[in-house]
C-alpha positions as CSV (number, residue, x, y, z in Angstrom):
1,X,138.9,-66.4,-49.8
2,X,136.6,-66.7,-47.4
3,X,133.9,-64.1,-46.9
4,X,132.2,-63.8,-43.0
5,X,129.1,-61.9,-42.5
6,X,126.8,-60.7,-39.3
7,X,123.2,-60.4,-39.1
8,X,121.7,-58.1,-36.4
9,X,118.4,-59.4,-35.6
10,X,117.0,-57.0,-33.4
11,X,113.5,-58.7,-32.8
12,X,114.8,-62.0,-32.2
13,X,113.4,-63.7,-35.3
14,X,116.6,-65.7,-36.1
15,X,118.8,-65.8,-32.4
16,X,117.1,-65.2,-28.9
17,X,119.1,-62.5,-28.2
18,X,116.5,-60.6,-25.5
19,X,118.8,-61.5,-22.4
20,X,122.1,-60.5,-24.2
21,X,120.7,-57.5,-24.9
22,X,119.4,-56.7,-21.8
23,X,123.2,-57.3,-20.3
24,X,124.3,-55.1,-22.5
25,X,122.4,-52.1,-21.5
26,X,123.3,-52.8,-17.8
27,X,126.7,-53.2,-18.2
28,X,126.7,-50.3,-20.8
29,X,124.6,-48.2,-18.2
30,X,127.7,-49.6,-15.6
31,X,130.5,-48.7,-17.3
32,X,129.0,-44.7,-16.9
33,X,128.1,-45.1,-13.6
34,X,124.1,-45.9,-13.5
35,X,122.6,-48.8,-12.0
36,X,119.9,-50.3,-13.6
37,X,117.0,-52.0,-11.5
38,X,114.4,-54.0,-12.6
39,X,112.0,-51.5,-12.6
40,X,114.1,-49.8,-14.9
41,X,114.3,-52.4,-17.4
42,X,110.7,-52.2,-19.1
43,X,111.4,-48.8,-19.8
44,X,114.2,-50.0,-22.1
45,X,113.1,-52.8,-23.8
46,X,112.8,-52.7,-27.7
47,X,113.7,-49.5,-28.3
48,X,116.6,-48.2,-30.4
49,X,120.4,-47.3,-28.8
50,X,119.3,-43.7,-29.4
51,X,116.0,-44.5,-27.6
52,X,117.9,-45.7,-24.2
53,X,120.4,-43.3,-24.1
54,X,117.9,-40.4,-24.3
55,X,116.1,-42.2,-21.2
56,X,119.2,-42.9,-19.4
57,X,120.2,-39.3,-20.0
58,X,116.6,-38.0,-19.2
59,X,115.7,-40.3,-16.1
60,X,118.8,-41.7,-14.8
61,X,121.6,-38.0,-15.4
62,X,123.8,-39.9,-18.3
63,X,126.8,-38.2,-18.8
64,X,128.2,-39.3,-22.0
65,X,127.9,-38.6,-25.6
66,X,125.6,-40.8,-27.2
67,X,128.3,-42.1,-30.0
68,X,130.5,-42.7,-27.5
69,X,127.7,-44.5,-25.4
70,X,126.5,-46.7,-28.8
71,X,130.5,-47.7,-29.4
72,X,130.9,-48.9,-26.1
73,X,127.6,-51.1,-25.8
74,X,128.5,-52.7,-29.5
75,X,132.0,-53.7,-27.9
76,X,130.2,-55.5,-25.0
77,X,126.9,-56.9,-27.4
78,X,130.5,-58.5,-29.8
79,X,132.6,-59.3,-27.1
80,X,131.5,-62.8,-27.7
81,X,129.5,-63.3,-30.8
82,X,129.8,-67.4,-30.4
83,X,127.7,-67.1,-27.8
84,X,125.0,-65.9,-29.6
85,X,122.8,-69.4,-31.2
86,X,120.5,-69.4,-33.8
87,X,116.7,-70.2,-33.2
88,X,115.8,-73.6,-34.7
89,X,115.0,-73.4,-38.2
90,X,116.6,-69.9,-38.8
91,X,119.8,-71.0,-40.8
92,X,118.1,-72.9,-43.2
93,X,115.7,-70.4,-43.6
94,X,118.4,-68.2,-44.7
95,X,121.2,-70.0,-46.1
């Protein structure tokens, strides 16, 4: 049998994943109905899914639950996990 794990590296240590997970808040944002500008994007980086939907809801009028705002934005950050490479090094540094 073969087992499949998934890491989450939120601080990029083992994948880049800054840009992916910058999509990801603007298409979550999308999918609700807020735009995200550039401006707007400082205010959401490296914080926790709570952390951005409180400043969506706060400074942008987010209408949405945020359980059902963390679901969707984990459907678009796994729509396409192959995408998502390892930094040099980082799988022999944990394998």
């Amino acid at each position: 049998m073969t087992k499949v794990a998934f890491c989450f590296d939120i601080d990029g240590v083992l994948a880049d994943t800054e840009k992916r997970q910058t999509r990801k808040k603007r298409a979550t944002a999308e999918k609700f109905g807020i735009e995200l500008t550039e401006k707007d994007l400082p205010n959401l980086e490296g914080i926790s899914v709570p952390a951005v939907w409180k400043w969506l809801t706060d400074s942008k009028g987010l209408e949405v639950d945020k359980e059902t705002f963390a679901e969707e934005g984990v459907k678009l950050y796994l729509a396409d996990p192959e995408k998502i490479k390892a930094r040099d090094g980082a799988l022999e540094a944990v394998l």
